[in-house]
Structure formats: structure tokens, C-alpha cells
N, C-alpha and C positions, 0 to 999 in steps of 0.2 A: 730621807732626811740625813743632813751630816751636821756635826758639831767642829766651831771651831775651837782655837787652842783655849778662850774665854769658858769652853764649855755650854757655850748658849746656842739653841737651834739655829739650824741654816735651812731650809729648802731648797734645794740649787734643782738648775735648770736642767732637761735632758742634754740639749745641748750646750754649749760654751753662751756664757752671760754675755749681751749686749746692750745698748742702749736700746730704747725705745722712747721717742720724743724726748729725749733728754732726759729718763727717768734712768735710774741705776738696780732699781729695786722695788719690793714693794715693801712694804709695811703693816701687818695685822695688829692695831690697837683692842686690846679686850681690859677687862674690869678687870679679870686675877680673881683669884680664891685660892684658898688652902685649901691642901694637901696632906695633910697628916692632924693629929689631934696637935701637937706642940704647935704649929702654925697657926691655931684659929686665933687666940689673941693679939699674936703680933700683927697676922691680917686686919682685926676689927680694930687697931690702933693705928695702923695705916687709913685706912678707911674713915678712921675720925678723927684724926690730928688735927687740933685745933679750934675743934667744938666742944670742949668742958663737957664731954660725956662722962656721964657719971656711972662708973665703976660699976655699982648693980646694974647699970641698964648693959654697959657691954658684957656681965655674966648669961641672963639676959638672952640677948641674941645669941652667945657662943652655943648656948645649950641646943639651938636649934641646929648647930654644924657639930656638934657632939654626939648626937641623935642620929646622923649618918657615917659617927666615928671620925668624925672631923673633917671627912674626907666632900668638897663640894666636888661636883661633876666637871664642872665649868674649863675649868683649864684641861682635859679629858677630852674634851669636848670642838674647844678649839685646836687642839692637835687634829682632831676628828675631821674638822673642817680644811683648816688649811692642807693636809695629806690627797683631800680630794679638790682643791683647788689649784693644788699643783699639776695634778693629773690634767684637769679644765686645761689651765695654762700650755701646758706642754701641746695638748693635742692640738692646739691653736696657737701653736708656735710664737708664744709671745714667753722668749727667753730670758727672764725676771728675778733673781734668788728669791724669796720670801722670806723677809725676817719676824720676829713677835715680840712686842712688849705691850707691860700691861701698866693700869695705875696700882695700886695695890698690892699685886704680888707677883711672885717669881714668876716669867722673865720682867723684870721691871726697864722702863721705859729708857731709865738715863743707859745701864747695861747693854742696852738693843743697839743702841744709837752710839754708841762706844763703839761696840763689835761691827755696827753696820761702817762707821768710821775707818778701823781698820782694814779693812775688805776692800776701801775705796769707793764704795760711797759716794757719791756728791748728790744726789736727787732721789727723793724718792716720792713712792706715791701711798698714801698711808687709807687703809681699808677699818675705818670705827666701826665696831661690830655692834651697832646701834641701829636700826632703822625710821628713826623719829627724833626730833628739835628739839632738845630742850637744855637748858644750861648744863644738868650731869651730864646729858648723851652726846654735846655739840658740842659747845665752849672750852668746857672744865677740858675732852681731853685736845685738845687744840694748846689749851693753858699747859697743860703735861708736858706735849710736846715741846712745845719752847723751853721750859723749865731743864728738860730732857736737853734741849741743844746748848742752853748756857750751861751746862753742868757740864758736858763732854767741852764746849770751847769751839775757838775759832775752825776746830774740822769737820764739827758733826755735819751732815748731809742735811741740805733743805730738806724739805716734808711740803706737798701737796695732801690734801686729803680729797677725796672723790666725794659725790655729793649723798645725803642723805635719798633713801630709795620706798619710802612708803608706799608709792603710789605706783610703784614698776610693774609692768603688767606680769612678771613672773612671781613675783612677792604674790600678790591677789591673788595669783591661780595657785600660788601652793598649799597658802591658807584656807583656799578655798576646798581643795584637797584634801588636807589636812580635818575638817570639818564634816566635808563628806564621808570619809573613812570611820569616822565617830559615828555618826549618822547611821550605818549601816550595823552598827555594834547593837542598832534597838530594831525593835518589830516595827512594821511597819505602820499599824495604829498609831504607837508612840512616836516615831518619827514625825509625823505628820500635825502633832501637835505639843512637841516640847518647845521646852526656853531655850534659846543660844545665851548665857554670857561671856562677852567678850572680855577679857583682861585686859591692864595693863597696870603698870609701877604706877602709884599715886608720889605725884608728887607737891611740895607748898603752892597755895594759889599765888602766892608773892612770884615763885617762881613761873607758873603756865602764865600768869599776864605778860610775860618779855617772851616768849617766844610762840611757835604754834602749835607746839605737844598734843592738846586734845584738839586742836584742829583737824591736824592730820591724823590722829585715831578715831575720829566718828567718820573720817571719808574712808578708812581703810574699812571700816565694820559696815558701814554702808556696801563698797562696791562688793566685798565680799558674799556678806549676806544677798547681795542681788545675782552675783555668780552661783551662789547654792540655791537661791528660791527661797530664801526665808525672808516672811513679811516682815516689815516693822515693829507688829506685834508679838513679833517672837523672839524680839532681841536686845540686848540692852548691853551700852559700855560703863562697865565697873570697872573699877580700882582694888587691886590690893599693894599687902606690903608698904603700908603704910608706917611712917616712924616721924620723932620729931615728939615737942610738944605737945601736950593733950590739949591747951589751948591757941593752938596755929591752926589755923584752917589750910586743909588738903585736899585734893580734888577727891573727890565724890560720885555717888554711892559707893561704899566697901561692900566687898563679895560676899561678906557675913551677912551684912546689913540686906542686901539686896535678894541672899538664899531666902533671909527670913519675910522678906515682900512678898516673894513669888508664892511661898507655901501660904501665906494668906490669903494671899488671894487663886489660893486653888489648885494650883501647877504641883503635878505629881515627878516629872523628871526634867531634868537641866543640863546641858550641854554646856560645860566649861572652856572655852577655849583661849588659850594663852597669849592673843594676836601681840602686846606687847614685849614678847620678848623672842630670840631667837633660838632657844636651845632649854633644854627641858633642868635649867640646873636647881640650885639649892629655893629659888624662893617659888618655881614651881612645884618643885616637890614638897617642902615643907608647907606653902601659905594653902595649897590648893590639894594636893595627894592627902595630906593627914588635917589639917587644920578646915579647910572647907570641906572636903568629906568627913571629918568628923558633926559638923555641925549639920548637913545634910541626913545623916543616920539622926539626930537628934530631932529633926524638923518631919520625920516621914518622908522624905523627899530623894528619891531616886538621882545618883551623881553620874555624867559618863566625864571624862576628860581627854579634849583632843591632843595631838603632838603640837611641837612646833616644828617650825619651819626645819630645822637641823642641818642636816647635811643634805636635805631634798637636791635630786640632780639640776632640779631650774632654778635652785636657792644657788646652787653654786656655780649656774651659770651666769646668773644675772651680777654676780661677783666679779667674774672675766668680763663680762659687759661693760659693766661701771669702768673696771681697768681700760678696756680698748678705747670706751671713747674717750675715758680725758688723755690717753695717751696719742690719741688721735690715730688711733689703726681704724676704729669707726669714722663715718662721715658723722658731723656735726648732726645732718638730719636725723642721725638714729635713735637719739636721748629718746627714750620710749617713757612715760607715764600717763595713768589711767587715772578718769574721773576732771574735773575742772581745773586745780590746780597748777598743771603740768610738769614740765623737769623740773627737780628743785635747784639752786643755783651751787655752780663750782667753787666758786671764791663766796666765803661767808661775809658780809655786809660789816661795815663796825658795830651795827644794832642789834646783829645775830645774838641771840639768844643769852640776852643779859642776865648777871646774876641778878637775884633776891637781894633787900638790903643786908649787907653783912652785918650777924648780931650772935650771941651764943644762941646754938641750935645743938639741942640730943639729938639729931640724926643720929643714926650707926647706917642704916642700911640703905643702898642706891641702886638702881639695876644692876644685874652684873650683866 
């Protein structure tokens, strides 16, 4: 990794940069997180510019990143990754710089798109570190980015983005990985008869009606759980991290909600698994590590918690994948996805995953 005179990351190529299908670069979009305890507020006013959150509620959430000393994993994390997607890149000689910007926080988006300007720039291909549809994961940062090229002016570099990869058959096999590894942390009596729950970000029903968010997480917990062996009745897709008003309805069952089902009805240990997010940062750790294994030790109820995906070597190949083919180094027949669905589409639709009506919302919190 080098820094240019901006002071913002570069990852340059082993050899000298070149095009590839007209691309100049790539581009890693992430959410951002603070870094220190003095960043958590300006982060969580970033994060809610413009929603009339109210003051106690962002005290609120900062406590749960004050709790880890302010510090989220999340950008940590991303370095994490792109350092090993560089590596990917190189050995498959697709000669690329990788730049990073985020929504939210340092490197932010218009910065990236600056420095990628400078550098020369004209095209790039942009990698959302989202795996699933929905207006924060899809639209919104699409909206950033533009925002991001009228703010740099007539030089900022087009943006491609590659397509969303739920259903990729290496996504499936890592989670499914990822689950079995958990698996093997219980005896084998217990294995044989725990809960899976699956995770992911709940987000407003206003919002999952415009796009296919829980679409594509009951096919992702499906192929998965069918990749491990685990029946029907041993699994179920929850929501946490839930935020917003106490009266907006948000997709459903919460993991609290659903710990306290399972011990009803009998279930002695539970397998937590993170499927909605890609890296273990602040709202696995805080909603799931202390907040559901707390309420787990309350319930009698034995907790295990799988990883995610992270920096898995087929997480970050399927990375390079998404690159080669819309760069066209793959043949078109290579688009791989698993289950009914198929590829998801390159160019998003004008219907692609529409906001919610715009109205005051307490949100604070969105995937990171």
C-alpha cells in the first residue's frame, strides 16, 4: 500500500497500471466507522444527517462504540481485505490500483474520487461491500457516488459498480464453512440437534417492499443450510439491529425475540450465524457477542457464534471474479450463481431498490 501526496490509500499494482476493458481502477465502497473515541459522534452525525435524530438517541448508540473504546473494527477490516485482494489481483495479473471510499467516514467518498481524479482516473469499477439489495446496501451508495462525482466536477472518473453476489457459489460455500466450523465447536449429540439462526440487518418494511433484501436472504439460509445438512426445522432467518421508531414496522422476528421462542419451546443451544453481514465489525459484536449472549445466559440457553465471511481465501476470490467479468477478462458464460435466481444484473434498473417514503426517521444505525 502507498499513499499519495492527498495522504489517502493507494494499492498499486505489482506491475505498471493498465487498462483493462476501459476500467482505470477499482474502487472499494464500505459504510466507514470510527476510529478513535473523538470520532464516534461526528461518525453517528454523519450517519444521520438529516433525520431529526434526537440527541439522547445518538448518546444512545455512541455508548455501544464507547464500550469497544470507540474504536469499530470495520475500517481494520477493510484494509484487511483489500491487502488480500490485492494479492488475488496481482496473481491473476489484472493490473488495477485499488482505491477506498466510504459513506460515513474517513476515507470518505468525494476524497477517494478526488485523489482517484488526480492519478488520472477516467473509469473505474466500484466493489460495494454489501452482498444483498436494498436501498442502504444498493441505491444510497450508487446516490454517494454521484454526489461524490458532482462534488470533485467535470474530472472525477466514471464508476461502474459490479453486481450484487448473494447467490455466488463461493459466498454459499464460505458460509457454509463458516457454520460448519461452529458446528464442530459442540459434541456431537448437540450438533445434531441445535437451532441455526441466521442473521441479518433488519431493515423498515417501507423499505424491503422496493427491493429483494429478504428475498435473497431466505435463498441464501436455504442453499446454505442445504450445503451443511441442516433441515428446515433447524433453522430460521432473524433480524437484528434494529433502530427507527418504536412504532414503523421492521422486518421480523428480532434475535432477542426469537432466542426467547426457541427456549420455549425447548431448545437447549443455538448457533448464531451472521449470514447478513461480511465482517465481524461493531453490530456483530456488540447486538450478538454481549447483547444476545447476554440474554441467552438469561434464558438457560447455550450460545455458539459463527464468523463471517472476512477475508476467507474464496470470499476474496469471488471478489476478483466479479472484477474479471465485468471487465470482460471472463467470458460472459462465467457469471456463476446458485439456487433459482441466477446472476444478479450489472446495470441496476431505474426501479432498483427504491427508497422508503421520505419522512423524519430516528434511524442512527444501517449495516456497516
Amino acid at each position: 500500500m502507498a499513499t499519495d501526496l492527498s495522504g489517502l490509500p493507494v494499492w498499486c499494482a505489482e506491475s505498471a497500471d493498465d487498462s483493462v476493458a476501459g476500467y482505470d481502477a477499482i474502487l472499494i465502497v464500505g459504510f466507514g466507522g470510527p476510529e478513535c473515541r473523538q470520532d464516534v459522534l461526528p461518525f453517528l452525525e454523519n450517519v444521520t444527517r438529516g433525520r431529526n435524530v434526537p440527541r439522547e438517541r445518538l448518546m444512545e448508540v455512541a455508548a455501544h462504540y464507547y464500550h469497544f473504546d470507540g474504536v469499530s473494527p470495520i475500517n481494520a477490516q477493510v484494509r484487511e481485505l483489500i491487502a488480500a485482494l490485492r494479492l488475488e489481483l496481482d496473481r491473476h495479473r489484472i493490473a488495477l490500483p485499488i482505491f477506498w471510499g466510504n459513506r460515513n467516514w474517513q476515507p470518505f467518498l468525494t476524497d477517494t474520487l478526488s485523489t482517484m481524479a488526480a492519478h488520472g482516473v477516467k473509469k473505474a469499477l466500484a466493489v460495494v461491500l454489501a452482498a444483498y439489495s436494498s436501498y442502504s446496501s444498493c441505491r444510497q451508495y450508487r446516490e454517494d457516488i454521484a454526489r461524490a462525482q458532482s462534488a470533485v466536477g467535470p474530472g472525477a472518473p466514471e464508476v461502474d459498480k459490479v453486481r450484487v453476489f448473494y447467490n455466488h457459489p463461493h459466498f454459499i460455500a464460505v458460509n457454509a464453512e463458516r457454520v460448519r466450523e461452529a458446528l464442530l465447536r459442540l459434541s456431537v449429540a448437540v450438533r445434531e440437534r441445535v437451532q441455526i439462526a441466521f442473521t441479518a440487518h433488519s431493515i423498515p418494511i417501507a423499505m424491503a417492499q422496493n427491493c429483494d433484501y429478504a428475498h435473497q436472504l431466505r435463498e441464501v439460509c436455504r442453499l446454505v443450510a442445504d450445503e451443511v445438512g441442516i433441515p428446515l426445522a433447524r433453522w430460521a432467518l432473524v433480524y437484528q439491529s434494529r433502530s427507527g421508531r418504536p412504532g414503523e414496522p421492521w422486518l421480523e422476528p428480532d434475535i432477542l425475540d426469537h432466542l426467547k421462542d426457541l427456549r420455549r419451546r425447548g431448545a437447549l443451544t443455538v448457533l448464531i450465524h451472521p449470514i447478513g453481514f461480511l465482517s465481524d465489525h461493531m453490530e456483530v459484536l456488540y447486538d450478538l457477542d454481549l447483547e444476545a449472549r447476554h440474554k441467552c445466559d438469561e434464558l438457560g440457553l447455550s450460545m455458539v457464534r459463527s464468523q463471517t465471511v472476512g477475508t476467507h481465501p474464496r470470499f476474496v476470490s469471488l471478489l476478483r471474479e466479479l472484477i474479471a467479468e465485468r471487465a470482460r477478462i471472463l467470458p460472459e458464460t462465467s457469471r456463476r450463481a446458485l439456487g433459482g435466481d441466477g446472476p444478479s444484473h450489472d446495470v441496476c434498473p431505474a426501479t432498483c431498490c427504491l427508497p422508503p417514503a421520505r419522512r423524519s426517521m430516528q434511524t442512527v444505525r444501517q449495516p456497516e
